[in-house]
Residue, then its C-alpha position, 0 to 999 in steps of 0.5 A: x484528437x484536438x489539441x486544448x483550446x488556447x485562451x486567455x483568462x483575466x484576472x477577475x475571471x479567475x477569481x470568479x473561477x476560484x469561487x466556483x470551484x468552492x461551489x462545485x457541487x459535483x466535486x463535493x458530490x464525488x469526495x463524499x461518495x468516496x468518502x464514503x466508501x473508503x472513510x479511513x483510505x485503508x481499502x485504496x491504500x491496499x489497492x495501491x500496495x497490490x498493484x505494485x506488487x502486482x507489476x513487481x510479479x516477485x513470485x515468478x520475477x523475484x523483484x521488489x524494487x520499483x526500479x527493477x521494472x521495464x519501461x513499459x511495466x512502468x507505463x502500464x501502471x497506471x492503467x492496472x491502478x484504473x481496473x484495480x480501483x474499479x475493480x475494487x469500489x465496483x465503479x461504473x463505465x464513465x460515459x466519456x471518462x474512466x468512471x462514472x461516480x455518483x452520477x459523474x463522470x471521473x478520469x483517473x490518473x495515476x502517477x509514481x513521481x508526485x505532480x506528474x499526472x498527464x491530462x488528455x485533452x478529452x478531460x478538459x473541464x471534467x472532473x480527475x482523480x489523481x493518484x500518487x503512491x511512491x514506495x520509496x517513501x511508503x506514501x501516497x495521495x488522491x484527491x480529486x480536482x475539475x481540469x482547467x485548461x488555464x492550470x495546465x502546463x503546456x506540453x510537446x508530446x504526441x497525444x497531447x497530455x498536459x501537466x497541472x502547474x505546480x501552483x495550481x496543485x492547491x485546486x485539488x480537493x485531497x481525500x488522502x494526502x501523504x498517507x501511509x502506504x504498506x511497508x515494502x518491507x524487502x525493500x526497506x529492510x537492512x541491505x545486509x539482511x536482504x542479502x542474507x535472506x536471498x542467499x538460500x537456494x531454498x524458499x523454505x530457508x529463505x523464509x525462515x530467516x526473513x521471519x528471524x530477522x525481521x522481527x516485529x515488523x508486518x511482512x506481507x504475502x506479498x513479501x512471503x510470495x517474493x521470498x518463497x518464490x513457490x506457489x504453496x508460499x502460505x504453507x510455508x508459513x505455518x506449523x507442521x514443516x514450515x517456518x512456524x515450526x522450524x523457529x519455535x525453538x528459538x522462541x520466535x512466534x509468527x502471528x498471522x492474520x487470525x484474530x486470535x493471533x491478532x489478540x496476542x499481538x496487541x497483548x505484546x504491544x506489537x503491530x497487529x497482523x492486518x488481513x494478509x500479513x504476519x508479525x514474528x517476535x521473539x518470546x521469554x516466559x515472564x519474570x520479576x525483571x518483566x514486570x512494566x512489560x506488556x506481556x500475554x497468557x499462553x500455554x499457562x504461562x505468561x509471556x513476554x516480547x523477548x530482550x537481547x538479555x533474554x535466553x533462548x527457550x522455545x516459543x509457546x504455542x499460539x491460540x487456534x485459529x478461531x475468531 
């Protein structure tokens, strides 16, 4: 493999660079393909979610903390984001980079730490995507950008990949720009929670009070597969036996991903279950002192997300599951 050639651009060559990465037809050509695909971010933004959750394992491992993985699992990270991506959008084999999108060949890049994306020699003038996702902040970007050697930082490690220059990051044509990533919700979660919901040596239990304690939130699988740590977590969830159940008489309603459960969510005014997760809130039959809240129809009675003020009385049944 050889090194990036060295060499000198003036002034007026950049400029003329410049101008014609305004005019990069296949640049344009890639954005508006993934555009296309994925016009709100919400599939590549999943995508990023379940390969994170995917390393952390928390099924078998318990983890939820980025911070938890070896060194190597970090490594291998972007790697996993590559075949998920494609994996995902059915990209074709690139004849001499990852993919081949639209016609074009696109390398692609992933990195935790924002700017960090390391450039193989090979990728010299073709076009990257790089990829950003940090769980800490529950943000993430991609954006696509043609490598040139001139923005690039200079670099001593072995197989020779460089960084893009801080004040070059402005030549990167962003699709998504610190967009919002799926709550981890383990680990943004109150450390005294946490700490409370870990303690139970029963997944059941364990899942019992993540749904008691977070409340009003979106929980998912993921989440419920780390806490359960068993492999029938879903039925875990649900009525007979399961959390559904187990909290009713406390008033507390789980919705799931149903659309029926979804219609009362948004009836209550609560973040509707995307496809996956679950909400759980804790309800009060509505009353005159109810009267500004968003309130739904159950079992013949209306109902209102509960107050601290609000007795306990068991929770309503929710709709069937249909659509």
């Amino acid at each position: 493999m050889l090194p990036f050639e060295e060499y000198d651009v003036s002034a007026a060559a950049a400029i003329a660079q410049d101008a014609a990465i305004d005019q990069d037809s296949e640049l344009e050509q890639v954005c508006s393909y993934l555009h296309t695909l994925d016009p709100s971010g919400i599939r590549f933004a999943a995508v990023l979610r379940d390969t994170i959750d995917q390393l952390l394992n928390g099924e078998v491992t318990g983890r939820y903390d980025w911070k938890t993985l070896f060194k190597t699992e970090k490594t291998h990270a972007g790697t996993i984001v590559e075949i998920n991506l494609q994996r995902e959008f059915r990209f074709d084999d690139g004849d001499r980079m990852d993919y081949r999108i639209a016609g074009v060949d696109v390398d692609c890049k992933y990195s935790q730490k924002f700017g960090n994306w390391m450039i193989p020699p090979e990728a010299l003038d073709h076009l990257c995507l790089v990829v950003w996702a940090d769980d800490y902040t529950s943000r993430w970007s991609a954006g696509v950008v043609r490598i040139r050697r001139d923005w690039l930082n200079g670099g001593s490690n072995r197989d020779l990949k460089l960084t893009i220059k801080a004040e070059h990051r402005n030549k990167i044509h962003w699709l998504w720009r610190d967009a919002a990533l799926p709550e981890n919700v383990l680990l943004h979660m109150d450390p005294a929670d946490r700490k409370e919901i870990l303690s139970f040596s029963s997944g059941q239990k364990r899942l019992d009070e993540l749904f008691r304690r977070v409340q009003r939130r979106r929980i998912s699988r993921n989440v419920v597969r780390t806490v359960a740590q068993q492999k029938d977590y879903m039925k875990r969830v649900r009525g007979n036996g399961g959390s559904r159940s187990a909290l009713a008489p406390e008033g507390i309603l789980i919705m799931g991903d149903y659309d029926s459960h979804r219609r009362v969510a948004v009836a209550l005014d609560l973040p509707t279950p995307r496809e996956g997760e679950f909400v759980s809130a804790r309800v009060a039959r509505a009353s005159d002192h109810h009267n500004d809240q968003p309130s739904v129809l159950l079992d013949g009675e209306r109902w209102v997300v509960a107050g601290p003020g609000d007795s306990v009385e068991p929770a309503p049944r929710l709709p069937l599951h249909t659509g």
